[in-house]
N, CA, C and O atoms as CSV, one atom per row, in Angstrom:
chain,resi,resn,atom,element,x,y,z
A,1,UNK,N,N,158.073,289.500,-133.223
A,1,UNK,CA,C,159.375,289.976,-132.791
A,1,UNK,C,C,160.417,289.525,-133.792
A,1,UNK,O,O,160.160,288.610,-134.576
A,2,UNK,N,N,161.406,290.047,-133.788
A,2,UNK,CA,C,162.337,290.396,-135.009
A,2,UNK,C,C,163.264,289.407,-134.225
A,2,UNK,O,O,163.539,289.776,-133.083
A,3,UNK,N,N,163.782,288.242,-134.630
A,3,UNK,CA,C,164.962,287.759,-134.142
A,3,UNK,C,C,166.390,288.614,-134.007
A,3,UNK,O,O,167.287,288.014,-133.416
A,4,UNK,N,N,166.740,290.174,-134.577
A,4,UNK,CA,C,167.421,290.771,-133.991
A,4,UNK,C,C,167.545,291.909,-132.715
A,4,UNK,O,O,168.446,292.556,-132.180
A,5,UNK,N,N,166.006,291.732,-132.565
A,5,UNK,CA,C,165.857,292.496,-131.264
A,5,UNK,C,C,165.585,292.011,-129.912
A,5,UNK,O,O,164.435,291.585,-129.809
A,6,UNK,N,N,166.194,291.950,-128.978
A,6,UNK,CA,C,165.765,291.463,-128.192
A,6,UNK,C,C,164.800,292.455,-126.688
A,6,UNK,O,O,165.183,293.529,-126.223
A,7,UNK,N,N,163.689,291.756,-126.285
A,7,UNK,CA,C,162.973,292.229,-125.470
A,7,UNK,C,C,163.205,292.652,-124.102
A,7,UNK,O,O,163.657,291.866,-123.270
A,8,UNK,N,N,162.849,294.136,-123.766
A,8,UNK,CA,C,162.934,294.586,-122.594
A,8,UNK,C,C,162.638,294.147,-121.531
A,8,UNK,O,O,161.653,293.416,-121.626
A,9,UNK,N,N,163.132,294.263,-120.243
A,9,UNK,CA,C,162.012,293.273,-119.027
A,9,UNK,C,C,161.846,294.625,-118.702
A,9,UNK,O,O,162.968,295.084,-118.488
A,10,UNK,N,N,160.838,295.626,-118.540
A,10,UNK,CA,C,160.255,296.496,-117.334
A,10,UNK,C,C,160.001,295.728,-115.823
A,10,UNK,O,O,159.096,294.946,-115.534
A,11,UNK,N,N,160.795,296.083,-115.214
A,11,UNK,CA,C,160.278,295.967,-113.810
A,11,UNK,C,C,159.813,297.040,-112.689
A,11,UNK,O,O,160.560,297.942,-112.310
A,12,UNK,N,N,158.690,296.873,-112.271
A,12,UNK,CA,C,158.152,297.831,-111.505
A,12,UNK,C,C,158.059,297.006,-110.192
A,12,UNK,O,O,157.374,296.002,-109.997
A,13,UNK,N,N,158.933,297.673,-109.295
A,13,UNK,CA,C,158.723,296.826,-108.050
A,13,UNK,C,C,159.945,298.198,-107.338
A,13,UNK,O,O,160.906,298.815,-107.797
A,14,UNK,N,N,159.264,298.168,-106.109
A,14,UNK,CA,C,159.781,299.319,-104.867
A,14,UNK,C,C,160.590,298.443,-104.544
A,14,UNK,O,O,161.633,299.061,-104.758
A,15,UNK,N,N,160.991,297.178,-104.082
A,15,UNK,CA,C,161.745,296.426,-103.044
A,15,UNK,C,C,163.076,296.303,-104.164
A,15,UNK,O,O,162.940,295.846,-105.299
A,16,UNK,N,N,164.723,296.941,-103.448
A,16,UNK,CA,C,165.665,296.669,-103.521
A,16,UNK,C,C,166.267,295.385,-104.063
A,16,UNK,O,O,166.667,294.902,-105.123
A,17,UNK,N,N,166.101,295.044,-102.599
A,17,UNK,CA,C,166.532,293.368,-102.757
A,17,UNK,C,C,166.042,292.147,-103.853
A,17,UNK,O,O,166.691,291.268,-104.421
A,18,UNK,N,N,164.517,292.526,-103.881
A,18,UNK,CA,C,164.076,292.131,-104.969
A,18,UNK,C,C,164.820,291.986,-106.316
A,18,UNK,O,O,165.194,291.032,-106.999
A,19,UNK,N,N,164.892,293.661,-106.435
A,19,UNK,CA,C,165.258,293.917,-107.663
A,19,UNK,C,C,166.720,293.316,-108.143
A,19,UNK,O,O,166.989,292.839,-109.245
A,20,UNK,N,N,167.565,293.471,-107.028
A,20,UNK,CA,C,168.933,293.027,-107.187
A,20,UNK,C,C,169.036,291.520,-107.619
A,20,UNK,O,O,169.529,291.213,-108.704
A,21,UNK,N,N,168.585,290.650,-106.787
A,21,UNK,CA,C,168.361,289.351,-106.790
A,21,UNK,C,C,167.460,288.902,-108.083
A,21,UNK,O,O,167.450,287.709,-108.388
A,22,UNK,N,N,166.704,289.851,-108.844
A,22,UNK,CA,C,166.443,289.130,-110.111
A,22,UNK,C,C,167.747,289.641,-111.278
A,22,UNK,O,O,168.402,288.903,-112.015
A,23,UNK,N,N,167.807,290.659,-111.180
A,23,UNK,CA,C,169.087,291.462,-112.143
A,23,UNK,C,C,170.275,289.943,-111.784
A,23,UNK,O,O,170.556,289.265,-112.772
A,24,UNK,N,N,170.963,289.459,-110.238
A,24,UNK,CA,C,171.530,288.377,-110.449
A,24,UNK,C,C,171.550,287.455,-111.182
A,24,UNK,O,O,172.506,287.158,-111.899
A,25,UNK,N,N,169.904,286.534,-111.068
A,25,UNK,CA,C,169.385,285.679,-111.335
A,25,UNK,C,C,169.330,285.594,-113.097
A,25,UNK,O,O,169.153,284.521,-113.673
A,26,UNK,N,N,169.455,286.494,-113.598
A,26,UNK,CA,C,169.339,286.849,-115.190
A,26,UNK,C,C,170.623,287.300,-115.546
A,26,UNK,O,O,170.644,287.499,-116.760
A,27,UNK,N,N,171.402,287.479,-115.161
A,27,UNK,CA,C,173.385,287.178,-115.303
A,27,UNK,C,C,173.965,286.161,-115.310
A,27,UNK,O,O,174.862,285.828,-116.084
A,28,UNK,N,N,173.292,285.288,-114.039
A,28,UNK,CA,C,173.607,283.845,-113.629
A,28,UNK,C,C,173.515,283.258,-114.866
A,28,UNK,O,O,174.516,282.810,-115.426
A,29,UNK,N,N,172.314,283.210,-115.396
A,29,UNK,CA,C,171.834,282.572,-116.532
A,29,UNK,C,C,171.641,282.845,-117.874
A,29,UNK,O,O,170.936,282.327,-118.741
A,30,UNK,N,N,172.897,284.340,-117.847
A,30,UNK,CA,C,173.146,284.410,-119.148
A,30,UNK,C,C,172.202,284.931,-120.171
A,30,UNK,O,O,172.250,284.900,-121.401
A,31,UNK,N,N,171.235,285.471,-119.248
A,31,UNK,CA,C,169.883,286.418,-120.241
A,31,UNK,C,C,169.921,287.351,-120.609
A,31,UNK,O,O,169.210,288.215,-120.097
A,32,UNK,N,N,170.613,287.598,-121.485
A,32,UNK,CA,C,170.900,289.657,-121.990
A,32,UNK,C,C,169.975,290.420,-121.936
A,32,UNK,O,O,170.317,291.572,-121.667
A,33,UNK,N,N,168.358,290.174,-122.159
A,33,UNK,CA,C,167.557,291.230,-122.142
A,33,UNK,C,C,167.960,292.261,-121.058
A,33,UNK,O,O,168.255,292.112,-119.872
A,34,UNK,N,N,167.861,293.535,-121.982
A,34,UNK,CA,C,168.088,295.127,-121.061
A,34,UNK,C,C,167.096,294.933,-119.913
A,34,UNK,O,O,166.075,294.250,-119.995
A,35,UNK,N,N,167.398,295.432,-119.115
A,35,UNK,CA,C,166.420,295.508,-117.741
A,35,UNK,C,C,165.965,296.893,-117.268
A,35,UNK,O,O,166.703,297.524,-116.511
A,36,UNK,N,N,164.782,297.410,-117.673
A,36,UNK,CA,C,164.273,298.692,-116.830
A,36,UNK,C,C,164.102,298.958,-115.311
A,36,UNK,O,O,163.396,298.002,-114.991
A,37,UNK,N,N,164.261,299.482,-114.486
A,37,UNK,CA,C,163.576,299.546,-113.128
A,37,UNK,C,C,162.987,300.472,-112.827
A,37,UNK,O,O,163.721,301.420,-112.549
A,38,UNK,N,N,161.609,300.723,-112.719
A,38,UNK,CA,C,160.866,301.719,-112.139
A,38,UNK,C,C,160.191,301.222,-110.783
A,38,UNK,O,O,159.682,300.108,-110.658
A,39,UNK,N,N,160.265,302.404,-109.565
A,39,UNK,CA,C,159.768,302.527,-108.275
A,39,UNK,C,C,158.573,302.492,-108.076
A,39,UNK,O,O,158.177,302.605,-106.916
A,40,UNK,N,N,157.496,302.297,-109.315
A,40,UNK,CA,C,156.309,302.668,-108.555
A,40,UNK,C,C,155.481,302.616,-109.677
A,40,UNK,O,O,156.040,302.168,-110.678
A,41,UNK,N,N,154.346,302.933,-109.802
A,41,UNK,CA,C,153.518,303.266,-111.056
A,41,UNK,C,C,153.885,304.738,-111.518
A,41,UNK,O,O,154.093,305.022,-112.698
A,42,UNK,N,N,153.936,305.520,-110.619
A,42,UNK,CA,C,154.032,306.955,-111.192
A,42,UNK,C,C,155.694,306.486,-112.286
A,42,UNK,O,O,155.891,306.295,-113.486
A,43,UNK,N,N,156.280,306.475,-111.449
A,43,UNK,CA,C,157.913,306.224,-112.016
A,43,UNK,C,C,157.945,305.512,-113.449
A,43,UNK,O,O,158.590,305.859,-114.439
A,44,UNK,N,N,156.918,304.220,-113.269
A,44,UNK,CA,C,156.791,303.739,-115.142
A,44,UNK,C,C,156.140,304.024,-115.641
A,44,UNK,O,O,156.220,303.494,-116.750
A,45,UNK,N,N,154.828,305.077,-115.510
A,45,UNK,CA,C,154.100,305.771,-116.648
A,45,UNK,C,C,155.120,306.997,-116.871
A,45,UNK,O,O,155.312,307.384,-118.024
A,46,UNK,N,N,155.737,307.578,-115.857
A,46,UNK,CA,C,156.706,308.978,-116.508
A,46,UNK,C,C,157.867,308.116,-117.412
A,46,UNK,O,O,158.282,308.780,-118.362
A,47,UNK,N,N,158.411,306.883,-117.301
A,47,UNK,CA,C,159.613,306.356,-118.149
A,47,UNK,C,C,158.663,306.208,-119.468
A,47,UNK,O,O,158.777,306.881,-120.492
A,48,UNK,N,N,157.802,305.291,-119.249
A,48,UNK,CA,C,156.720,305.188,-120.723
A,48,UNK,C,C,156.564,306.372,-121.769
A,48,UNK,O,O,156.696,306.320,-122.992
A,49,UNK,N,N,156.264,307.399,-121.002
A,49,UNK,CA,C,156.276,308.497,-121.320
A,49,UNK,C,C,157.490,309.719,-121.772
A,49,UNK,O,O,157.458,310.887,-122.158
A,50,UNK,N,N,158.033,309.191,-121.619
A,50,UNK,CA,C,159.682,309.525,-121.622
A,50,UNK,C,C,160.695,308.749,-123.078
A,50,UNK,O,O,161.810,309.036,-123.512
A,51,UNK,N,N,159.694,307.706,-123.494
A,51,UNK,CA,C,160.548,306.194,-124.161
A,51,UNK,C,C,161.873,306.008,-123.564
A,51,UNK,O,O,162.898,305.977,-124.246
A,52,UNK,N,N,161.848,305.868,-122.124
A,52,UNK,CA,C,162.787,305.429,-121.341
A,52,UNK,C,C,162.845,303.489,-121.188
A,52,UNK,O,O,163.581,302.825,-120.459
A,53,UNK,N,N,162.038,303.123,-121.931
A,53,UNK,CA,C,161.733,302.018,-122.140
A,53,UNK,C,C,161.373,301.665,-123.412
A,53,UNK,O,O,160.406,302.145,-124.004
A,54,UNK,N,N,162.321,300.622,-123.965
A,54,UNK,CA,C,162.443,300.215,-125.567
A,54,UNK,C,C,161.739,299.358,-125.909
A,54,UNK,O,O,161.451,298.514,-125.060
A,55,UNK,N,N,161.352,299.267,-126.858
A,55,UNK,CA,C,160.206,298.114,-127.393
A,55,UNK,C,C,160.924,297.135,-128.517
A,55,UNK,O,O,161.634,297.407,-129.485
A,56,UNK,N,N,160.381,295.728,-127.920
A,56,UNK,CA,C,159.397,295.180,-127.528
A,56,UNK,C,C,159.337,295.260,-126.265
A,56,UNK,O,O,160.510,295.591,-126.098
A,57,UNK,N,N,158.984,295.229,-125.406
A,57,UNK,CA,C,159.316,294.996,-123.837
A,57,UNK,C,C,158.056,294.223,-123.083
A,57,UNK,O,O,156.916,294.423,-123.501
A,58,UNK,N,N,158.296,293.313,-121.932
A,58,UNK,CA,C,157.639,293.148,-121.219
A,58,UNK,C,C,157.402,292.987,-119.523
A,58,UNK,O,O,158.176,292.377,-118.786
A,59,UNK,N,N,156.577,293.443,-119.234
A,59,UNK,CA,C,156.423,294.508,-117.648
A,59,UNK,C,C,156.160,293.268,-116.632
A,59,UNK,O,O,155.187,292.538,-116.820
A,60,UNK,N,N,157.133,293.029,-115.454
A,60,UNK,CA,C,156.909,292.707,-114.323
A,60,UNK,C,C,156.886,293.379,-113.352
A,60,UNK,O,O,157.811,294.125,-113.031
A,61,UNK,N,N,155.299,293.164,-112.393
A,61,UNK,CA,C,155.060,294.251,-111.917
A,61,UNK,C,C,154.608,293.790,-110.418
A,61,UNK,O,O,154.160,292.723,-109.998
A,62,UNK,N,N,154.788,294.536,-110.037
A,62,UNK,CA,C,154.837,294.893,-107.884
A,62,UNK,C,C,153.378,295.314,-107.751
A,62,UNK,O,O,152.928,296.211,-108.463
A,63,UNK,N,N,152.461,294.531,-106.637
A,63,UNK,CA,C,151.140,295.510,-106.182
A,63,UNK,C,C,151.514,296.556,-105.614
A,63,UNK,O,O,151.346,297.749,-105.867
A,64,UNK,N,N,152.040,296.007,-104.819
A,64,UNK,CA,C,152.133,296.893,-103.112
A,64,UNK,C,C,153.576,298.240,-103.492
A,64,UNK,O,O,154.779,298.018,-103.637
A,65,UNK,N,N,152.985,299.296,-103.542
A,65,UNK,CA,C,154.401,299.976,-103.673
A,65,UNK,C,C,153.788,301.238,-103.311
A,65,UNK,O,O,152.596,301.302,-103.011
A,66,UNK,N,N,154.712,302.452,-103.331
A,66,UNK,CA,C,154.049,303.908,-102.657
A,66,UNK,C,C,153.633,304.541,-103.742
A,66,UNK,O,O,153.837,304.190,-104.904
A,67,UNK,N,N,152.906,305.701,-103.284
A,67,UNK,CA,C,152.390,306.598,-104.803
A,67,UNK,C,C,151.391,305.851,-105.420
A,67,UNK,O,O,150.179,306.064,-105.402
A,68,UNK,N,N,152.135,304.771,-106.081
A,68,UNK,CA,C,150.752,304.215,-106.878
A,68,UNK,C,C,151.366,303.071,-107.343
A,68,UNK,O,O,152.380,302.994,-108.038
A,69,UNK,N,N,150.583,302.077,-106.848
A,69,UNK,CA,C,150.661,300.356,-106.317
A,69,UNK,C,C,149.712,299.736,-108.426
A,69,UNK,O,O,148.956,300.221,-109.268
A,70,UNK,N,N,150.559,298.390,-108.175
A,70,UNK,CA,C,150.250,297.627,-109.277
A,70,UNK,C,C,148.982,298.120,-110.111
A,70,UNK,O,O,148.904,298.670,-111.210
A,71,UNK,N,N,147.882,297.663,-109.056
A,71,UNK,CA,C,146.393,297.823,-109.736
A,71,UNK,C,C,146.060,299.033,-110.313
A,71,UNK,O,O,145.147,299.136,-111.132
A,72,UNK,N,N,146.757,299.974,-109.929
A,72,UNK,CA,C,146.289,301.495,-110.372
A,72,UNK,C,C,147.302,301.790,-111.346
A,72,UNK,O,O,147.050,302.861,-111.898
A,73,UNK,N,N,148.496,301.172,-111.824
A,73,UNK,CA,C,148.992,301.625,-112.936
A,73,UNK,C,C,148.716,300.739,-114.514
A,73,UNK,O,O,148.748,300.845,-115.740
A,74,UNK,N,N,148.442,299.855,-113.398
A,74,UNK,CA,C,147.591,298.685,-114.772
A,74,UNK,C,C,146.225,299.371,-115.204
A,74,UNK,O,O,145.933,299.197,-116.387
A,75,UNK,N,N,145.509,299.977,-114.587
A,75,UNK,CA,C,144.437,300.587,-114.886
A,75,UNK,C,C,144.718,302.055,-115.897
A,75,UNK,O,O,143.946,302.499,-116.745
A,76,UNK,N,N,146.108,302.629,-115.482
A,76,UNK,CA,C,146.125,303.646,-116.605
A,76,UNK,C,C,146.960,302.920,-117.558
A,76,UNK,O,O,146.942,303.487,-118.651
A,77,UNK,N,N,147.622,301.961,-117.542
A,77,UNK,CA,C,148.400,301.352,-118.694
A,77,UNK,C,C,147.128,300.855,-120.075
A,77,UNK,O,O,147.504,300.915,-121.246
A,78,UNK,N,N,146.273,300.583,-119.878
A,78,UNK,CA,C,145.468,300.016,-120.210
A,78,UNK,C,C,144.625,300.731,-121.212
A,78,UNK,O,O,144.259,300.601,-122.380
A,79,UNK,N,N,144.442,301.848,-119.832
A,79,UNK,CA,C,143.655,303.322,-120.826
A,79,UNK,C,C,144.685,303.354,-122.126
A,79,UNK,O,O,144.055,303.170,-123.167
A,80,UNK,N,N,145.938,303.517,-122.308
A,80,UNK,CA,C,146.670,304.297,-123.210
A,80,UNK,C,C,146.754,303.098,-124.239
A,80,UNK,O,O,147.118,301.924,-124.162
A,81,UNK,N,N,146.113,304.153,-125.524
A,81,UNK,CA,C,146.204,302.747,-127.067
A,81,UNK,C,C,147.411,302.093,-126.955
A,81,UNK,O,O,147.496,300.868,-127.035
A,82,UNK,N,N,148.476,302.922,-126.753
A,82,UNK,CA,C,150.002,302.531,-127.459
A,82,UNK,C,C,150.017,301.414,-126.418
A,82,UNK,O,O,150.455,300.431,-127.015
A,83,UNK,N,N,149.692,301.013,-124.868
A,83,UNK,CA,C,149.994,300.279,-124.091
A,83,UNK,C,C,149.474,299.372,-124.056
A,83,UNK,O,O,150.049,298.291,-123.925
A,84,UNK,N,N,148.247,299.505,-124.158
A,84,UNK,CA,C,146.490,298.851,-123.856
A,84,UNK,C,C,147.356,296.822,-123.856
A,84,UNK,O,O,147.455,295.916,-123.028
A,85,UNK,N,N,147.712,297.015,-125.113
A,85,UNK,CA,C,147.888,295.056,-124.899
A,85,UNK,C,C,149.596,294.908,-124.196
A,85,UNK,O,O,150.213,293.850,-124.070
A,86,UNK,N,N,149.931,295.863,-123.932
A,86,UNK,CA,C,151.446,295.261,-123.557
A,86,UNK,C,C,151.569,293.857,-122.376
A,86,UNK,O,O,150.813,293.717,-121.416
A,87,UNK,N,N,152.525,293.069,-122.685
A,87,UNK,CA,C,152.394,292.114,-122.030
A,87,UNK,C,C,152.760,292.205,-120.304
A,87,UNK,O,O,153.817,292.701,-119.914
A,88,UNK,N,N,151.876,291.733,-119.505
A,88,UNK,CA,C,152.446,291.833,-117.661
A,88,UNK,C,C,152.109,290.819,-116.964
A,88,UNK,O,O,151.085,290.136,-116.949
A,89,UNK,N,N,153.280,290.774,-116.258
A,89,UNK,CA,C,153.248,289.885,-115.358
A,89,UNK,C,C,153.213,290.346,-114.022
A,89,UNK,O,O,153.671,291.405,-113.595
A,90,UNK,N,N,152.720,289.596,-113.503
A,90,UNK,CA,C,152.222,289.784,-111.510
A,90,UNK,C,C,153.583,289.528,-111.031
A,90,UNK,O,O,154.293,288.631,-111.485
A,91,UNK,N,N,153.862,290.184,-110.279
A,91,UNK,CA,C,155.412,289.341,-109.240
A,91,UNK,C,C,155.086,290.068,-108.031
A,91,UNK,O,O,155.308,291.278,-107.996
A,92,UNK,N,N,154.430,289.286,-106.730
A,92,UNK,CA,C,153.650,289.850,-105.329
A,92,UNK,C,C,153.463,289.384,-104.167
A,92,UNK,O,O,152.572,288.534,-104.141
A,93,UNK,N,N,154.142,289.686,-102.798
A,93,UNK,CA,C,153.933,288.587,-102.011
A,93,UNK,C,C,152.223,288.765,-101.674
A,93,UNK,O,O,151.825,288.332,-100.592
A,94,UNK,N,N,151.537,289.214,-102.335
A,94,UNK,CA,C,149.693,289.121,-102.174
A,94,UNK,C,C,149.063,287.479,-102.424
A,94,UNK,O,O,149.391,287.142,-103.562
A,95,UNK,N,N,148.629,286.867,-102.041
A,95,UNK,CA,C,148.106,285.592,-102.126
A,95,UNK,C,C,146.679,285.952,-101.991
A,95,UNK,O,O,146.050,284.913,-101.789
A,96,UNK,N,N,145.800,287.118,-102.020
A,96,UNK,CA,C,144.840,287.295,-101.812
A,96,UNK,C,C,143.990,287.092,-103.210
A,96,UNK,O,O,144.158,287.645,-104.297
A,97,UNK,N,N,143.058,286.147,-102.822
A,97,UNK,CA,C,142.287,285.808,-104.304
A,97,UNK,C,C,141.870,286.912,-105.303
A,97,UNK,O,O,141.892,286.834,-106.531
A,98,UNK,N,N,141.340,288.356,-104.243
A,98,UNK,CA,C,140.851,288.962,-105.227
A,98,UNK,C,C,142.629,289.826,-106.116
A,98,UNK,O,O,142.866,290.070,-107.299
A,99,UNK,N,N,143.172,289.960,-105.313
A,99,UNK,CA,C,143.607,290.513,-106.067
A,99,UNK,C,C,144.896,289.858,-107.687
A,99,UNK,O,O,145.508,290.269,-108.673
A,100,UNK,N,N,144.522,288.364,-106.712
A,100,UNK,CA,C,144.782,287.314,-108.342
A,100,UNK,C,C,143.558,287.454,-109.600
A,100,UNK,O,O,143.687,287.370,-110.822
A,101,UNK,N,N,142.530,287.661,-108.888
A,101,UNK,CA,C,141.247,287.851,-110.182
A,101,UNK,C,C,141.341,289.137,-110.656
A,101,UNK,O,O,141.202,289.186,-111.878
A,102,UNK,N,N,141.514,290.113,-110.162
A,102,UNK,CA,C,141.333,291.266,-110.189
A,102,UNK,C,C,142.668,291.740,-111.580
A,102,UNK,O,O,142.396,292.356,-112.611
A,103,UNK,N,N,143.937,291.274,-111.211
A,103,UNK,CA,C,145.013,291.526,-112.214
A,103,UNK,C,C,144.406,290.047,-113.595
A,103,UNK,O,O,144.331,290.449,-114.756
A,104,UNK,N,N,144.139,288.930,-113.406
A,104,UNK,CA,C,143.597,288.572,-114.641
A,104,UNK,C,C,142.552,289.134,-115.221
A,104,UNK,O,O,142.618,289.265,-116.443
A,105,UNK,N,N,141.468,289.553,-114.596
A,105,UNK,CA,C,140.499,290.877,-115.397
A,105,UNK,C,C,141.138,291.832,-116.012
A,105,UNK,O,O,140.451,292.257,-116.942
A,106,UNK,N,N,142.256,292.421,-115.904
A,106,UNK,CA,C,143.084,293.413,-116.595
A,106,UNK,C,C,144.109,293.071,-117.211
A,106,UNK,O,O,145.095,293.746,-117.511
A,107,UNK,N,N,143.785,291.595,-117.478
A,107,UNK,CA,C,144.337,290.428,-118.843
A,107,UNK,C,C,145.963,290.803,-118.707
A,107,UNK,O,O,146.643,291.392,-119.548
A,108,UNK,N,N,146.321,290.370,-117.605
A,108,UNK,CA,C,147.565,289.880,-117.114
A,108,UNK,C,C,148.422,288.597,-117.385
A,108,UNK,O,O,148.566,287.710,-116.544
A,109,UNK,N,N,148.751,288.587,-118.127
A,109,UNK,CA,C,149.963,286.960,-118.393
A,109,UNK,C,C,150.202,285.964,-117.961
A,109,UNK,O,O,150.495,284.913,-118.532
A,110,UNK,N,N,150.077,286.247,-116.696
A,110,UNK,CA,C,150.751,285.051,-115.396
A,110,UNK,C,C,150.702,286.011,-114.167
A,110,UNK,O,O,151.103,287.166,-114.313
A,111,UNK,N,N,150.295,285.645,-113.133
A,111,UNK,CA,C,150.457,285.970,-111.827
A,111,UNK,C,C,151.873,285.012,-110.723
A,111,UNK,O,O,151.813,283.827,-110.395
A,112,UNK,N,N,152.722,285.753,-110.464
A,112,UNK,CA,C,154.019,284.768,-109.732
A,112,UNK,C,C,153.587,285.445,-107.728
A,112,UNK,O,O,153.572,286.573,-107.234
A,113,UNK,N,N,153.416,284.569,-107.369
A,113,UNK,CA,C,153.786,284.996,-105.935
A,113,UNK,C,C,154.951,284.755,-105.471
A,113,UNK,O,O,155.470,283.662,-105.694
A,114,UNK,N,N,155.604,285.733,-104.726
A,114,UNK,CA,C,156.756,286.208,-103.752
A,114,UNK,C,C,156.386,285.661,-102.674
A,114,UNK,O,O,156.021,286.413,-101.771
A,115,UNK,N,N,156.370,283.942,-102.410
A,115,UNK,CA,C,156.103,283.405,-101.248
A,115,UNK,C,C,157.617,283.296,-100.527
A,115,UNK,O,O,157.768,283.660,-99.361
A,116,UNK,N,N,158.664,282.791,-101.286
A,116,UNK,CA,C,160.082,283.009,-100.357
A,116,UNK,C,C,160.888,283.671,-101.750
A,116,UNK,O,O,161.198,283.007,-102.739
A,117,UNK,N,N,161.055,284.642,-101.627
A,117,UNK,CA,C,161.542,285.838,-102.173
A,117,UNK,C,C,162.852,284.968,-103.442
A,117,UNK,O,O,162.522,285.097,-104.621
A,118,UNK,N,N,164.109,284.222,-103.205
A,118,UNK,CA,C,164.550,283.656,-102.911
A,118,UNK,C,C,164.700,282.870,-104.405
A,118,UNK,O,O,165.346,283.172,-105.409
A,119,UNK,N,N,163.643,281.511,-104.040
A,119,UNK,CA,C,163.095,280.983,-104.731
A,119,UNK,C,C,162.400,280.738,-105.681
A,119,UNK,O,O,162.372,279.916,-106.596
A,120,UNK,N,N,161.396,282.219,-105.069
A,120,UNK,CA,C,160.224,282.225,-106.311
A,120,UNK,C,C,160.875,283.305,-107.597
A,120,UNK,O,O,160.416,283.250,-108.738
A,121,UNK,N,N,161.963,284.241,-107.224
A,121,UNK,CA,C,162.300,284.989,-108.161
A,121,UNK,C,C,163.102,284.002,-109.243
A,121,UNK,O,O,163.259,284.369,-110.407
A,122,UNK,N,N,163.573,282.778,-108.779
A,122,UNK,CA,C,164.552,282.111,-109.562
A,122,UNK,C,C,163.737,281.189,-110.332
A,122,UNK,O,O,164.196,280.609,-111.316
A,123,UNK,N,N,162.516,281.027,-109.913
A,123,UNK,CA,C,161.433,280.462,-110.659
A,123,UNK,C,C,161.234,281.361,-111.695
A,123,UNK,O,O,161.774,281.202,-112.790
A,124,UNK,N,N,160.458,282.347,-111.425
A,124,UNK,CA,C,160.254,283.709,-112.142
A,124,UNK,C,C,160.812,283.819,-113.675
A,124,UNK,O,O,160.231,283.912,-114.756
A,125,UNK,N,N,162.347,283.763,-113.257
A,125,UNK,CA,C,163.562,284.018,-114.114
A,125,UNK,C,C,163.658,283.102,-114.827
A,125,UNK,O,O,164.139,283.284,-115.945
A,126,UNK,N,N,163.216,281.764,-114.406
A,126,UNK,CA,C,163.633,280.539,-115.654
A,126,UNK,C,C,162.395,280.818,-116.152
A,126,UNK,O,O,162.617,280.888,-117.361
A,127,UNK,N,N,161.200,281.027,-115.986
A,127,UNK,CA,C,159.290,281.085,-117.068
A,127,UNK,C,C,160.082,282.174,-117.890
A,127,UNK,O,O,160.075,281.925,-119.095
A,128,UNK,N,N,160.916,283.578,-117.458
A,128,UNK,CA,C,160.621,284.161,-118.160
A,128,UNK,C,C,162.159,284.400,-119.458
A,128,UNK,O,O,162.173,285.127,-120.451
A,129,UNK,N,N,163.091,283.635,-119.015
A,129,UNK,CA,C,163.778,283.074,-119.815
A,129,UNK,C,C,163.225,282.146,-121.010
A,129,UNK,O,O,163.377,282.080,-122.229
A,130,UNK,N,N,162.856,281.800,-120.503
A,130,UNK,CA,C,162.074,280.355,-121.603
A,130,UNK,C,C,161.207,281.300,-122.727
A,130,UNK,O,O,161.212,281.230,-123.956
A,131,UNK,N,N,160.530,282.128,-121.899
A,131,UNK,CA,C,159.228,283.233,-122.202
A,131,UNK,C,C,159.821,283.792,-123.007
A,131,UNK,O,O,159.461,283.437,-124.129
A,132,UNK,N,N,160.849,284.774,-123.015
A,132,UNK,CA,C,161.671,285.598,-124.265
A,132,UNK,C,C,162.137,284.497,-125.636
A,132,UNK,O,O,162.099,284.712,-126.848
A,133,UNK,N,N,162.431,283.673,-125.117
A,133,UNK,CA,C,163.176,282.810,-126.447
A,133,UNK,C,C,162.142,282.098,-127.085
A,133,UNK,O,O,162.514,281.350,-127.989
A,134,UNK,N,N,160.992,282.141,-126.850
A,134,UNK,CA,C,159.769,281.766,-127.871
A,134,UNK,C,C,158.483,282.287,-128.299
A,134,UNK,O,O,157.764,281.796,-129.169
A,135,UNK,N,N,158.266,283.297,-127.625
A,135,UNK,CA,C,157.442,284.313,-127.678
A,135,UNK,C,C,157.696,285.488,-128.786
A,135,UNK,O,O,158.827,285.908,-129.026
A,136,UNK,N,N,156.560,285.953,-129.412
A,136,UNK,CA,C,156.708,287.389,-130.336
A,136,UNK,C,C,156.201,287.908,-129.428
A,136,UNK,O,O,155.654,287.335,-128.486
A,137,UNK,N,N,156.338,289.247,-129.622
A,137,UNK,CA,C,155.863,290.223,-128.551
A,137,UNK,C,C,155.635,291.833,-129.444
A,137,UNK,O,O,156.669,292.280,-129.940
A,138,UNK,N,N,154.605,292.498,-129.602
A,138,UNK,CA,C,154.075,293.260,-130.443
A,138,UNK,C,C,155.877,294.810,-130.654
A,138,UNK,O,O,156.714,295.159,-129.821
A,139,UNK,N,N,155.757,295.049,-131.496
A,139,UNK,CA,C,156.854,296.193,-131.569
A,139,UNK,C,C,155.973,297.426,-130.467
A,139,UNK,O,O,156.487,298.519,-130.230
């Protein structure tokens, strides 16, 4: 990564509140990265597809959503060369083992659970603060 560019956050997550409360949480603290929001999997393979999303970027992503939930857009993200290594992160109130193994098999970054919404997003926001300011991340 080019020290004059700075990295996209894609977020894929259906929940509102969610979304608002991290967009806060990354104002609060003064994090300029641009912020994408897509509803769903369908919604960020059509932005992908679109270059509605700038590169470098990296994807925090929702299981549970309509149309087409985490696991199934990680599965076509994956298929596509241009995507195949892009960097993602889990953000899910799922605590279910498989589906913590299941997103590291599809060589996922970090898995964050949404145990108090609240909290864990402000957690979230400082890993991934820290995460942009030392990390390269492929163009």
């Amino acid at each position: 990564m080019n020290n004059t560019i700075t990295p996209t956050l894609f977020v894929i997550d259906d929940d509102d509140v969610d979304f608002k409360l991290l967009k806060y949480e990354f104002e609060k603290r003064k994090i300029i990265n641009n912020i994408v929001r897509a509803k769903d999997g369908i919604d960020a393979l059509e932005k992908l597809a679109n270059n509605e999303v700038s590169k470098p970027f990296l994807i925090l992503l929702d299981l549970n959503m309509p149309r087409m939930g985490g696991m199934e857009f990680l599965d076509e993200l994956r298929k596509q060369e241009e995507y195949a290594s892009s960097v993602v992160f889990i953000l899910s109130t799922s605590s279910d083992s498989k589906d913590i193994r299941d997103g590291y098999e599809k060589h996922v970054a970090g898995y964050f659970l949404k145990d108090d919404a609240t909290e864990s997003i402000e957690r979230v926001v400082d890993v991934l603060g820290g995460y942009f300011q030392i990390v390269m991340l492929p163009d």
